[in-house]
N, C-alpha and C positions, 0 to 999 in steps of 0.2 A: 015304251016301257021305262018306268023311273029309275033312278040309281037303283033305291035299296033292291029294286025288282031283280035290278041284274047282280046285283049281290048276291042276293038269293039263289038264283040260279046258280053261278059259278061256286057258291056251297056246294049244293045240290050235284052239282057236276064233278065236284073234288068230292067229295062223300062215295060220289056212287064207283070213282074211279079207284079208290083205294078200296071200297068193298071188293069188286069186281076182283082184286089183285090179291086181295087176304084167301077169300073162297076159292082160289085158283090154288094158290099155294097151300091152304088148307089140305086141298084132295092130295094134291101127289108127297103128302110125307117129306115135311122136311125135318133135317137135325131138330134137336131142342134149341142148340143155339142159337140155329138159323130162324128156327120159327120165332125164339123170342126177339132179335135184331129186329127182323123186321116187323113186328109189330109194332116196338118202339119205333120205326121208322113212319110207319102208318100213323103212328100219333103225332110225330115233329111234321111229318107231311102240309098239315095242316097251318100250321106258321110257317115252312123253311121253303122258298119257292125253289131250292134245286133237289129237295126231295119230291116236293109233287113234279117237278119237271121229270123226274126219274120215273114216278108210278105213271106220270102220262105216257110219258114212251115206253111204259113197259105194254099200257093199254092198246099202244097201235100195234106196237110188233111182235110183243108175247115172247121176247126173249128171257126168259129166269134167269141165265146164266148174268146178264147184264144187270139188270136190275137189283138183284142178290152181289154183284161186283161192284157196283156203287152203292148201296148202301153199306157194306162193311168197309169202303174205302171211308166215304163220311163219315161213318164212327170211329174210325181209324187217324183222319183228319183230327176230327175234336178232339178227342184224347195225347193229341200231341199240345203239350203247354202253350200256350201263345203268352208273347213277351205283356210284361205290364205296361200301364199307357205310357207312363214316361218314361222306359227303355225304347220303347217305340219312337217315341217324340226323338232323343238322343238318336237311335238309329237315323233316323230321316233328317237330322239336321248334321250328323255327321255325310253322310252324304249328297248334302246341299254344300257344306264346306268342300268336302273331293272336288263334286262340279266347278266350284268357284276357282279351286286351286285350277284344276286341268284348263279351266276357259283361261283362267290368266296367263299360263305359261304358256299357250295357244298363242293369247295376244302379244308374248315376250318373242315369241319365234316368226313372229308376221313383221313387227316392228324392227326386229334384228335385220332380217331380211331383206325390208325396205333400206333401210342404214346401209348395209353392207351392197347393195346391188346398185343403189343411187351413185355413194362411192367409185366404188368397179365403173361404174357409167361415165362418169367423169375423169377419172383418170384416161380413158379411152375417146374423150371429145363426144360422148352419145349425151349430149345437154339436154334431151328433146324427148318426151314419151313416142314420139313418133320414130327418133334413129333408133331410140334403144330395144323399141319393137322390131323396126327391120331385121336390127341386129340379132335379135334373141327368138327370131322368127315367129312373133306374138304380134297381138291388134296393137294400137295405140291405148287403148283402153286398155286393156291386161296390164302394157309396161305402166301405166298411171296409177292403178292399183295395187303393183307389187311396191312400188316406190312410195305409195304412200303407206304404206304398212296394212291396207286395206284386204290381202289376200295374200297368201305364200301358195308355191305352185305344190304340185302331186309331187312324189319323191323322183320318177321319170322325169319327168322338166327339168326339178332341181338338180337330177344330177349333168344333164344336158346344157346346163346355164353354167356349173361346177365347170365343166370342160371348155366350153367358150369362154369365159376371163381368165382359165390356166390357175383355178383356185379348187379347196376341196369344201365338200357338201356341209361338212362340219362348220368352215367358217363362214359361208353363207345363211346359215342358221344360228351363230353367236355361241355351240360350242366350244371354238376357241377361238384364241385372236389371231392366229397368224395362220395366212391362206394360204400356205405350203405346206 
């Protein structure tokens, strides 16, 4: 069968599933309101695929209550103003800036870290990604990490690392500078 054949069809398929749903509704008396909503929802049916998604599952399972609940949700939806395009643009590029700010002071608190923990390291003769792992009871890998600014641990480690060089969690993170 050609495209347009199956076009045709899946009309014919949305046609006969909103029939089906109007004459259904027709019989058991609904409000005026309600009959009129959803008629106008049987028309947007047509272009808006989560309205036919609605009248299709209304088709399998025959719930009204549901059907009649999401279509006054939808018209309830649209009628709420949606922001114009470039408030929109502003919203989403305001928070591309948030993201940027939080990744950066992410990376201010990894690099603090490494600084401060290499430090600590050295003054304690652990020169080595390998002592300062024994010492901090981490792989050689991890201690190579943390010193290169490449990861900061969970706040459990860090404060487990705080008590092994006899400093507090704040100066191992760069909120302050002195580690008493």
């Amino acid at each position: 069968m050609g495209l347009l054949a199956n076009h045709l069809d899946q009309q014919d398929q949305v046609r006969q599933t909103i029939r089906l749903a109007l004459l259904h509704f027709d019989r058991i008396n609904l409000s005026p309101a309600d009959s009129e909503l959803l008629s106008a929802a049987a028309n947007r049916a047509y272009s808006d695929e989560l309205l036919l998604e609605k009248f299709s599952l209304w088709a399998e399972e025959h719930e009204d209550d549901v059907l009649l609940f999401h279509v006054k949700r939808f018209f309830e939806q649209e009628s709420i103003p949606r922001l114009p395009r470039e408030k929109r643009d502003h919203t989403h590029r305001r928070e591309t800036i948030e993201s940027e700010v939080k990744n950066a002071a992410r990376d201010r608190v990894k690099q603090m870290f490494g600084l401060r923990v290499t430090a600590l390291a050295a003054q304690r003769g652990l020169d080595t990604n390998a002592k300062l792992g024994d010492f901090l009871a981490v792989s050689e890998e991890q201690a190579r990490k943390w010193r290169s600014g490449e990861n900061k641990p969970q706040l459990a480690t860090l404060r487990l690392i705080a008590e092994k060089f006899s400093v507090r969690i704040e100066y191992l993170t760069g909120l302050i500078d002195a580690p008493n």
